[in-house]
N, C-alpha and C positions, 0 to 999 in steps of 0.2 A: 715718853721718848727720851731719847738718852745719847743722841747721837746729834752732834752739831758741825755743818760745813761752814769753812771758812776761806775766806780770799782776801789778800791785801792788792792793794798796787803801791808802788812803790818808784824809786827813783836811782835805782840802781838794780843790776842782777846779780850782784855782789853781795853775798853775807855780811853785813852791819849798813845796810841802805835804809835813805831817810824812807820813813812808812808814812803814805799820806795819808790812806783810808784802809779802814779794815772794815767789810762785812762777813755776816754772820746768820744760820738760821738753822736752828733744832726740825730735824725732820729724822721719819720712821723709814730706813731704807728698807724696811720689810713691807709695806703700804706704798701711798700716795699721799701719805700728811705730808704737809707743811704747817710749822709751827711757827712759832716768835721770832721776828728777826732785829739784828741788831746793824749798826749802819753809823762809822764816826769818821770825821777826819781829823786829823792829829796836826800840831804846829810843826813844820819842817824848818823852820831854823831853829828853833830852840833844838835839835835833835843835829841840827849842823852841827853847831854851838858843842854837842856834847860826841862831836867825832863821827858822825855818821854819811856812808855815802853818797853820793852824787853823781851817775856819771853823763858824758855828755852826749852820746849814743842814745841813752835813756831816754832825755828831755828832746832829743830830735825825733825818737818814737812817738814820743806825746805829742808831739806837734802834729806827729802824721793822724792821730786817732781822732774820731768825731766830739763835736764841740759840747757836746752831751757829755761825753767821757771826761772831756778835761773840765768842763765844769763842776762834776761831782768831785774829780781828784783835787781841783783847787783855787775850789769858788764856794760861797754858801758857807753855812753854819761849821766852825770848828771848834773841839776841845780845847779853853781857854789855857791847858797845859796837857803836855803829854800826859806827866803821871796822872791826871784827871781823865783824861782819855781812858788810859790801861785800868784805872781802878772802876770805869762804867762795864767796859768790856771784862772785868773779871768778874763784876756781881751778876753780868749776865750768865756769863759760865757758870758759875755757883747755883746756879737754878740747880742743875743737875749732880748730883754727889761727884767727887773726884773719883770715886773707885767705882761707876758707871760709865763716865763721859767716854763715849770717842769723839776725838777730833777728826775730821776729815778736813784735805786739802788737796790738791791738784800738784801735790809733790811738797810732803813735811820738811823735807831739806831746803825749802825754799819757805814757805807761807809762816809754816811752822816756828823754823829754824830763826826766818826775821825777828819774829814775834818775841821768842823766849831772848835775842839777843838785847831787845826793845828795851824788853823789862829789866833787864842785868845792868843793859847803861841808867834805866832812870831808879835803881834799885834804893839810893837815897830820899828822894822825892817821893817815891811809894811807902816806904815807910818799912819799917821789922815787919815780916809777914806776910808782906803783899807782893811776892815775885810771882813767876809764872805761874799760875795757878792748875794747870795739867799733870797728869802723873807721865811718868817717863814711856808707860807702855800706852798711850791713848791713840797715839796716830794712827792713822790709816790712810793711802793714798790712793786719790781716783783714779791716776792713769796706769794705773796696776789693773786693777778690776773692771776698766775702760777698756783694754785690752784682753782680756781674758774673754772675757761678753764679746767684742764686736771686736777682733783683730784686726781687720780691715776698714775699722773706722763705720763711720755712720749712727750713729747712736740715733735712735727716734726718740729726738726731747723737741718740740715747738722752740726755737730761739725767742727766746723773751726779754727786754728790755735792753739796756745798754751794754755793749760788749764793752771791758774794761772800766766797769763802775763796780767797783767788790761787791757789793750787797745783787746787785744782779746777777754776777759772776757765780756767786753762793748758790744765790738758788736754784740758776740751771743747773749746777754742779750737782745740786742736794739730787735735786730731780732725773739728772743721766745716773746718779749714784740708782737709786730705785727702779728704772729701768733695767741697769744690768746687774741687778740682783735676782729681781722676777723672771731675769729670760735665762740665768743660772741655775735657777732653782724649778727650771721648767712653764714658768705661769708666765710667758709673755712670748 
């Protein structure tokens, strides 16, 4: 497998917003695999610290989300630094060759776009070498192919686990992504 979805949450909808959690899971949009998943939260002040957004829209959304959600976004186990965060999150990428990966997200301009910005601000602390680890052509976006499939909405994926916990975000994503490939391609 060669194809990994991805989801952040975050604390702005604004390009350079603090990232609190990014999941992650390798799956076959041609099948029904699910593969290895990955799952970190990152320090949001250190990421204030180094210029990054906040807004207050944002944090009044979070308030409104289940106590599930905001626990996973900012409670529990976190990357004792960002650049330790990014450099987990890229050995997991690296499983895969860079001239195979696709990245999938729920809009590269957004998940995507956070991520490689992540990397550029902590591009000292990462070290020579270690910026965004994606080739420039990998992305691919779900509500493209979401729409193409089921224009009207509805996608048949079971809702599974917490809405607004990236790692779960990921994998129904992985999972609506295989869905409307199979009903594209005739088999569903």
């Amino acid at each position: 497998m060669h194809d990994v979805m991805i989801d952040i949450e975050a604390l702005s909808t604004q390009l350079g917003a603090v990232v609190l959690t990014i999941g992650a899971v390798i799956f076959d949009p041609e099948s029904d695999q699910i593969g290895q998943t990955f799952a970190i939260r990152l320090p949001a002040q250190e990421q204030i610290d180094r210029g990054a957004l906040v807004d207050v829209d944002t944090i009044q959304w979070w308030m409104d989300q289940s106590l599930e959600a905001r626990q996973a976004a900012f409670h529990g186990p976190c990357a004792h630094s960002v650049a330790h965060g990014l450099g987990k999150f890229s050995r997991f990428l690296q499983r895969i060759s860079a001239e195979r990966l696709r990245l999938w997200s729920n809009g590269p301009s957004f998940d995507s776009a956070q991520l490689q910005l992540l990397y550029a601000r902590f591009r000292e602390p990462l070290g020579p070498g270690n910026g965004w680890p994606v080739r420039y052509n990998a992305d691919r976006d779900c509500r493209t192919l979401f729409e193409l499939a089921y224009p009207h909405g509805g996608i048949p994926v079971e809702d599974e686990g917490v809405a607004h916990n990236a790692l779960d975000d990921a994998v129904g994503q992985a999972m609506a992504v295989q869905v409307c490939v199979q009903k594209l391609r005739g088999q569903g």
